[in-house]
N, C-alpha and C positions, 0 to 999 in steps of 0.2 A: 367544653372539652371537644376536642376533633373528633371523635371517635360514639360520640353519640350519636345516636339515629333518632329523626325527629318521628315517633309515635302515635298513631292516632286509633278511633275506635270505632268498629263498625259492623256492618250486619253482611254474612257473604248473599251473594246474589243469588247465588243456589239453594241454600241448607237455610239461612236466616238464621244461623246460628253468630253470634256476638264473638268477634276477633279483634285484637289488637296487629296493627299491619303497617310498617313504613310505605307510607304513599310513593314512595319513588322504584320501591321493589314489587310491589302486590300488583296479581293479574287483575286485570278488570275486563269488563264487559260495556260497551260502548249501550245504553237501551233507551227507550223512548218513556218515558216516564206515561205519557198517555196510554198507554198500550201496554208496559211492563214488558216490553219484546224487542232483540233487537231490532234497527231502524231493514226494515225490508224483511222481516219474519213473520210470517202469519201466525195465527192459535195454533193452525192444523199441521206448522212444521215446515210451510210450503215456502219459498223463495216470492218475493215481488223487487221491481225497483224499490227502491228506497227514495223515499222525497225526500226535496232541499227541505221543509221543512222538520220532516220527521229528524233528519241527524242535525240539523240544527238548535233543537230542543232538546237531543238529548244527553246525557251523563254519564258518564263511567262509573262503573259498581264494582265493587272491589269481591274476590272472589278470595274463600280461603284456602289454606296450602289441603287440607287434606280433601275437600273436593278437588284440586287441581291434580292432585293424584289420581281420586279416584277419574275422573275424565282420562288420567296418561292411562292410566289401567284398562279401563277399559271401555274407552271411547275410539270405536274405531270408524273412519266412514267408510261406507261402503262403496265409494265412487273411486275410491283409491284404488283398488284391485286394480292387475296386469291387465293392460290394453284398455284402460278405459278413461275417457276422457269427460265424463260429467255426467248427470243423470243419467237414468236409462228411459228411453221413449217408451211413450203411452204406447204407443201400436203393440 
């Protein structure tokens, strides 16, 4: 039938809670399987280059709707603000 969507089952990247999600629609997260992090995220949150090998090993994880929300809610960064153009300096 055309109108089917092809279904699959999985664990979100966030919560590890068990969702059924069409792979062509569901957010994912690009992550390093060795690390559990994405390719250029440290433990501590901090930014690195990212290696050719790091994004070359790694996967997309599928993320569920209701964290996707909770991130729209209330994930804001804070580099966004008026007049500001990327981190703030250590000085």
């Amino acid at each position: 039938m055309p109108d089917e969507r092809a279904e699959t089952t999985g664990s979100c990247y966030a919560c590890k809670r068990v969702f059924s999600y069409d792979p062509k629609d569901v957010v994912t997260f690009l992550v390093d399987p060795e690390t559990g992090f994405p390719p250029g995220l440290t433990p501590l949150g901090s930014l690195r280059p990212a290696t050719p090998e790091a994004v070359a090993r790694s996967v997309d994880l599928p993320v569920c709707p209701d964290c996707v929300d909770k991130a729209r809610r209330f994930g804001t960064n804070p580099w966004d603000g008026p007049g500001t153009s990327g981190p703030p300096s250590p000085n």
